[in-house]
C-alpha positions in Angstrom: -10.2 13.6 -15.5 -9.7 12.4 -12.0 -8.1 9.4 -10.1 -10.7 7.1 -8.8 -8.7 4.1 -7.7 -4.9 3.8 -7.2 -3.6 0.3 -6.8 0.4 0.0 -5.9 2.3 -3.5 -5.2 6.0 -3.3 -4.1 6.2 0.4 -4.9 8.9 2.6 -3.1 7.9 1.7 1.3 4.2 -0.1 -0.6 4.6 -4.2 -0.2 0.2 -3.5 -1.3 -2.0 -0.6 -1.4 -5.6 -0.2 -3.0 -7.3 2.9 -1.7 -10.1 5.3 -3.8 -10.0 8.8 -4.1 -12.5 11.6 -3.9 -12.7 13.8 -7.3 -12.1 17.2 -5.3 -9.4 17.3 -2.9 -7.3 14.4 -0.8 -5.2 15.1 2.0 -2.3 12.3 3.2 -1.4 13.4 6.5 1.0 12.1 8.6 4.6 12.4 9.9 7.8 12.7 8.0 9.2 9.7 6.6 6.1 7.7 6.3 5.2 7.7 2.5 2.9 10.4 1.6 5.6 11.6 -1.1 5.8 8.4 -2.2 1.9 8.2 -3.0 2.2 11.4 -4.7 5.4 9.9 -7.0 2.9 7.0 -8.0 0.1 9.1 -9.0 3.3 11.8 -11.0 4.3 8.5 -12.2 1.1 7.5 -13.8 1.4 11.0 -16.3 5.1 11.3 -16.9 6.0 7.3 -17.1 9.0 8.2 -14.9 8.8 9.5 -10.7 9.7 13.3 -10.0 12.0 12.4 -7.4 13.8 9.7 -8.1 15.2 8.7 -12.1 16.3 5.7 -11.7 13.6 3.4 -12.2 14.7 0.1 -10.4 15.4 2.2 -7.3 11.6 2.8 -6.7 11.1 -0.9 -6.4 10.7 -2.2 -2.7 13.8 -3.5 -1.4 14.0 -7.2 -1.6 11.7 -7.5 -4.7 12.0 -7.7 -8.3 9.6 -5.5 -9.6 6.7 -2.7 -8.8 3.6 -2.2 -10.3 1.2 1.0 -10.3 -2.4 1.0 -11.6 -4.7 4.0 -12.2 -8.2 4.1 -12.6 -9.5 7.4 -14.5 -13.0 8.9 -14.9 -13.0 10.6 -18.0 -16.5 12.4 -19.3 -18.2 9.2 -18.1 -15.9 6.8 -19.2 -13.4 4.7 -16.7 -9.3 4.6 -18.5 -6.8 1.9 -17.0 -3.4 3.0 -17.2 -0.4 0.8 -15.6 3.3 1.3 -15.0 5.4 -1.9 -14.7 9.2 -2.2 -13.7 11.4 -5.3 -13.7 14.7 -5.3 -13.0 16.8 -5.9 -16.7 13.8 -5.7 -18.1 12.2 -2.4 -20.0 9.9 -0.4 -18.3 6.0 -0.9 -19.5 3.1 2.0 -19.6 -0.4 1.0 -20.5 -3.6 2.9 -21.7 -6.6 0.7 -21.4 -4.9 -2.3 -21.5 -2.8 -1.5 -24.5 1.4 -1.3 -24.5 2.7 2.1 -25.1 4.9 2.1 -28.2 7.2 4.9 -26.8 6.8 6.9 -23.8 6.1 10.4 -25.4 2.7 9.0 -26.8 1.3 9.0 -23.2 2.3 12.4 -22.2 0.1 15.0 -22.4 -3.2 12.3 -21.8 -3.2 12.6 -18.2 -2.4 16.8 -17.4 -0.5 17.2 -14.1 1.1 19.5 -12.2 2.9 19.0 -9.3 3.9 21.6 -6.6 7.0 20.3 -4.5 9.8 21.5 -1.8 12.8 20.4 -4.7 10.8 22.8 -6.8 13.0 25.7 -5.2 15.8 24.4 -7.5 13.7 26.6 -10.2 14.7 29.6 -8.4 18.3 28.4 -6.9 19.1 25.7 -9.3 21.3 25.8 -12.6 19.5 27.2 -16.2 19.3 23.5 -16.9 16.5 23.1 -14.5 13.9 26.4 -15.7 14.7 24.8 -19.1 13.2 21.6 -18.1 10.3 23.5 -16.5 9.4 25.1 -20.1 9.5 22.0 -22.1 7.6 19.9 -19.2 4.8 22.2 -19.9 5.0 22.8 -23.4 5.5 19.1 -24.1 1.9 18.4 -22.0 0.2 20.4 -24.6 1.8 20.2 -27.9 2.6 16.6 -29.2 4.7 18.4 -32.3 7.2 20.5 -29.8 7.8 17.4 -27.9 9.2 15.3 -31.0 11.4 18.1 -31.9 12.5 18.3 -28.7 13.6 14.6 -28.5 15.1 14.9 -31.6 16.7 18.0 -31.2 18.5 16.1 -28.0 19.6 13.4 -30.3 21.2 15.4 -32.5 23.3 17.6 -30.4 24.2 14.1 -28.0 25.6 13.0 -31.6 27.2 16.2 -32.2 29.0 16.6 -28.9 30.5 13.2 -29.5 31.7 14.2 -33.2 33.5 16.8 -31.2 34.9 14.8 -28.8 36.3 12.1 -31.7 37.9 15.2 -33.9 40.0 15.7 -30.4 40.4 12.0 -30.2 41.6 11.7 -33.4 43.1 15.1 -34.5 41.4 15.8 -37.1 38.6 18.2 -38.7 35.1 16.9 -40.6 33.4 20.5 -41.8 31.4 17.9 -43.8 30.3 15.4 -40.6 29.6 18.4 -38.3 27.5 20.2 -40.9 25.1 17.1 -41.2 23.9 17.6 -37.3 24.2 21.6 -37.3 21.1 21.1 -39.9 19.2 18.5 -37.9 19.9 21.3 -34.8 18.5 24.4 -37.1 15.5 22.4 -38.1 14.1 21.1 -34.3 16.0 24.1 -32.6 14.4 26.8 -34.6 10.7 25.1 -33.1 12.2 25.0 -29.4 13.0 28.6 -30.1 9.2 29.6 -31.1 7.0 27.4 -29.1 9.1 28.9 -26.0 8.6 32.3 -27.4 4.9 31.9 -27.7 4.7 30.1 -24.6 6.1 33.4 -22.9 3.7 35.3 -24.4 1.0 33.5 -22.7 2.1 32.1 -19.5 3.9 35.3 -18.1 0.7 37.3 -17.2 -1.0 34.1 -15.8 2.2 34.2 -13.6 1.4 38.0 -12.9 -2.1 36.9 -11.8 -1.3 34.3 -9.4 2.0 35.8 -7.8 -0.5 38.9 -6.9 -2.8 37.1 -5.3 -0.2 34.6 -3.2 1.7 37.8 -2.6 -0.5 39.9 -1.3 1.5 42.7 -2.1 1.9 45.4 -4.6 5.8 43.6 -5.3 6.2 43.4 -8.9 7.7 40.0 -10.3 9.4 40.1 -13.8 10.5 37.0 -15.5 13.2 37.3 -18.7 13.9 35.0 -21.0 17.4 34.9 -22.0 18.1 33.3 -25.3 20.0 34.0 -28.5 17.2 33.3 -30.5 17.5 36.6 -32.5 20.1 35.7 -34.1 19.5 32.4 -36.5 20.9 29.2 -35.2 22.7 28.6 -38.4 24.8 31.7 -37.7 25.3 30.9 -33.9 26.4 27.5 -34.9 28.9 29.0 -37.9 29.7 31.5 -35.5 30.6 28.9 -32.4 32.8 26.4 -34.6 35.8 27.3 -33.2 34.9 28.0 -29.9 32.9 24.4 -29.7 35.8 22.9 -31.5 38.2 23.8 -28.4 35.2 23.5 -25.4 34.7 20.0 -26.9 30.6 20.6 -26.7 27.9 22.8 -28.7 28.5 26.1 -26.4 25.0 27.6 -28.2 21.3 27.4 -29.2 18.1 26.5 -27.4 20.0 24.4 -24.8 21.8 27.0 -23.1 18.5 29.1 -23.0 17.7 30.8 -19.0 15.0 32.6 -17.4 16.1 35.5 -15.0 13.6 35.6 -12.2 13.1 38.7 -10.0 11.2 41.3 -7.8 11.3 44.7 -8.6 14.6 45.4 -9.8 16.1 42.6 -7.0 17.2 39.3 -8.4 15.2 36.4 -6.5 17.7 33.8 -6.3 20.3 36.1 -5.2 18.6 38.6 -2.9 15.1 37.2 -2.5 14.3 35.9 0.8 12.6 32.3 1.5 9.2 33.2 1.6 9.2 35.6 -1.5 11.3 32.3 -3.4 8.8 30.2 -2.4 5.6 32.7 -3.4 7.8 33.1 -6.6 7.6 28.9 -7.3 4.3 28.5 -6.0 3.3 31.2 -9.2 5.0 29.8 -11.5 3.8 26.4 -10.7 0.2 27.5 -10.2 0.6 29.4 -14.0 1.4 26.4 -15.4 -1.9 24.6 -14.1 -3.5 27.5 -15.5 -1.7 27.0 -19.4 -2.4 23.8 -18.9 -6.1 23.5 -18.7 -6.1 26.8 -20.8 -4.5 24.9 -23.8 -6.3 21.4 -23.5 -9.5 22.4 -21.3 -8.7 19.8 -19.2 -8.1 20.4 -15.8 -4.5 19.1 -14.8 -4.3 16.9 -11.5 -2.6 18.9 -8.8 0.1 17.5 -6.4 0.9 19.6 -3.5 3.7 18.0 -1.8 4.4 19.7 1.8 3.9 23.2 0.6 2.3 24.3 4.0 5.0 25.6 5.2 6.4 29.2 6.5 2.6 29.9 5.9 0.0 31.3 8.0 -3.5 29.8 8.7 -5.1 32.4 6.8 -3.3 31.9 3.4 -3.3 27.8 3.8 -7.1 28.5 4.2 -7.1 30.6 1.4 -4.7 28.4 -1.0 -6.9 25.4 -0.2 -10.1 27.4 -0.7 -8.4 28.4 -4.6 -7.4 24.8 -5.6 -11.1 23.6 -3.9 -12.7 25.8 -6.0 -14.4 24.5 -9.7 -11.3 26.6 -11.1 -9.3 23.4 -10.5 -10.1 20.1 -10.5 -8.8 16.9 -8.2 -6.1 18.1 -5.6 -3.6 15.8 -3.5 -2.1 17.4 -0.7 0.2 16.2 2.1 0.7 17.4 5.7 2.3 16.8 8.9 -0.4 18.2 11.0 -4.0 16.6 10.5 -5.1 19.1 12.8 -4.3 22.1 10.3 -6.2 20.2 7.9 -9.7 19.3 10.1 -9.0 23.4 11.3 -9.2 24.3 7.8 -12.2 22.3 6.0 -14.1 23.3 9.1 -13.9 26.9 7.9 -14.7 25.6 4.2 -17.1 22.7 4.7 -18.6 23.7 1.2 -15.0 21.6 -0.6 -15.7 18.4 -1.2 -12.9 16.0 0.7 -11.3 13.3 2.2 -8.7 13.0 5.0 -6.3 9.8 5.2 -4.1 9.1 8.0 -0.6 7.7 6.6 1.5 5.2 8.5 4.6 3.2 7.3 3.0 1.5 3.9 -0.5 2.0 4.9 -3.6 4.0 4.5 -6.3 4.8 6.6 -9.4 6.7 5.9 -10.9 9.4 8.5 -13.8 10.7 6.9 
C-alpha cells in the first residue's frame, strides 16, 4: 500500500496543499521550521487517527480557522482507498475509509501499516518505562486487532480502579467487594498484555539483532530485557499489592509498570551510551518493528524518516537510503535540511526510484 495523493486544507502551517507521491521514496527538503514534519504528521495521522507530535487535536488546526482536513489516496493491489481525517473545534473528531465513518478509532488501526523514525524517538532510550511500553503495544496493536481491545479495556479498568482507590481515601472506608470486581476485569485483559508482549519478544528481539549489526557496523553486542512480573499471576500481584495500593492511592503492579532495559555489552545505553550508539540503538528498534510489521501482515509498512541524517556520515546515509530503497521496504518519506546531500546521494543510487520536493513555508515544489 502506498500514498498516491495527499490533500491537506488548514492543517498545522497548510492554509491548501495537493501534491502526489512516488510509490518508492520522497524526499521534503528544506530548512528548519518550514513544515516538512508537519507533512510527515499528516501522512502518521492518516494510520493512527491522532499526529505523533502533537495530542491535542484542535492544536493541529491552522491558527485563525475552525477546522483541518487531511485526505489520503491509497493504491492497494490495484485498487485506489480514500481515507480522511476531519477536526472541528467542539466537535468529535471524524476518520473515513472509502467514504464510510469509522465507528471507533481502533477499527482503523492496523489497515494502513506505518512506522515512523523521528528525533523525539530518543525518549525510547532516555524517556520513562511509560514510553518503551507504548512502543510495544503501538506495534502489537498494528497487527493483532484482539491485543488491542484488551488493551483498551484493560486501561479502562485500572482508570476505574485507581479512582475506587482514591474514593476509599475520600471517604475512609474499605470495599474488598468493589475492588475485587476490577482486579478480575485486570486478570482477564492483563493476562493477554502479558503473553502477546512475551511472544512479541520472542520474535522481534533477533530482528533487532539483525539490523543494529548492520547500522552498527561493529561487533558491539545489544541486549534488550524485558522487565515484568509476569511470572508471578496477576491475581496474586494484585492480592499481594492491596495494601500497598491502598496507601500509594494507585495499582502499584501488573502489565502497566512493565520496562525494557536497553544496553551494549554489559553498559546500560541510556546511562552510559553515547549519542550515536543511542541513536543506532533507536534506529534498530524502529527499523525491527518495520520488519514485524510486514512479517505479521505481509504488508509493507509506510516509513517516515523524520530528520534522522544526522551525526551520520555520507557513506551510511548512502547506505541507509540504499536499504529502505530496496524492494525489502516499500514507500519511504524522508526529510532533510540539505538537498544537496540528497541529489549527492541518488546520484550514487540512480537505480531507487524517487522524487525530490523543495519545502517552503506551506508550500511544495517539485524538482524532479
Amino acid at each position: 500500500m502506498h500514498l498516491s495523493t495527499l490533500k491537506l486544507t488548514n492543517f498545522k502551517t497548510y492554509a491548501d496543499l495537493d501534491v502526489d507521491f512516488c510509490s518508492n521514496v520522497n524526499c521534503l527538503v528544506g530548512n528548519n521550521g518550514v513544515g516538512k514534519t508537519n507533512l510527515l504528521d499528516a501522512v502518521y495521522y492518516l494510520s493512527f487517527c491522532k499526529s505523533y507530535f502533537n495530542a491535542v487535536d484542535t492544536q493541529n488546526i491552522r491558527q485563525g480557522e475552525e477546522f483541518f482536513a487531511i485526505h489520503g489516496q491509497y493504491g492497494a493491489e490495484g485498487e485506489q482507498v480514500q481515507v480522511s481525517c476531519v477536526v472541528r473545534k467542539n466537535q468529535p473528531k471524524q476518520m473515513k475509509w472509502c467514504k464510510k465513518v469509522c465507528k471507533t478509532f481502533s477499527e482503523h488501526i492496523g489497515r494502513i501499516p506505518l512506522v515512523i523514525i523521528s528525533p523525539v524517538d530518543q525518549q525510547l532510550i532516555l524517556g520513562g518505562s511509560e514510553v518503551r511500553r507504548k512502543f510495544i503495544d503501538g506495534v502489537i496493536s498494528q497487527t493483532d486487532k484482539g491485543y488491542l481491545d484488551h488493551l483498551l479495556q484493560y486501561q479502562k479498568a485500572l482508570d476505574q480502579r485507581n479512582r475506587l482507590l482514591k474514593q476509599f481515601y475520600d471517604d475512609r472506608q474499605w470495599d474488598e467487594g468493589a475492588i475485587g470486581v476490577w482486579d478480575d476485569q485486570l486478570v482477564r485483559h492483563g493476562q493477554v498484555l502479558y503473553d502477546g508482549r512475551r511472544s512479541f519478544l520472542r520474535d522481534f528481539l533477533p530482528l533487532f539483532a539483525e539490523y543494529f549489526g548492520w547500522i552498527a557496523g561493529s561487533a558491539e553486542e545489544a541486549r534488550v530485557e524485558y522487565l515484568t512480573h509476569a511470572d508471578t499471576p496477576l491475581q496474586q500481584q494484585l492480592t499481594d499489592a492491596r495494601s500497598t495500593d491502598k496507601y500509594a492511592l494507585y495499582t502499584t503492579v501488573g502489565p502497566h509498570k512493565d520496562d525494557l532495559e536497553f544496553a551494549i555489552g554489559a553498559f546500560s545505553v541510556k546511562k552510559f551510551g553515547s549519542q550515536g550508539q543511542q541513536k543506532t540503538f533507536m534506529m534498530a528498534l524502529k527499523l525491527a518493528q518495520f520488519e514485524y510489521i510486514y512479517r505479521r501482515c505481509g504488508v509493507k509498512p509506510i516509513l517516515l524518516l523524520d530528520d534522522i541524517f544526522d551525526k551520520l556520515d555520507m557513506l551510511r546515509v548512502t547506505q541507509l537510503i540504499q536499504l529502505v530503497g530496496s524492494d525489502r521496504f516499500g514507500q519511504v518519506f524522508l526529510t532533510d535540511t540539505q538537498p544537496g546531500r540528497v541529489e549527492q546521494v541518488f546520484e550514487q543510487i540512480p537505480q531507487v526510484e524517487h522524487r525530490i520536493f523543495t519545502v517552503t513555508p506551506g508550500k511544495l515544489g517539485i524538482e524532479n
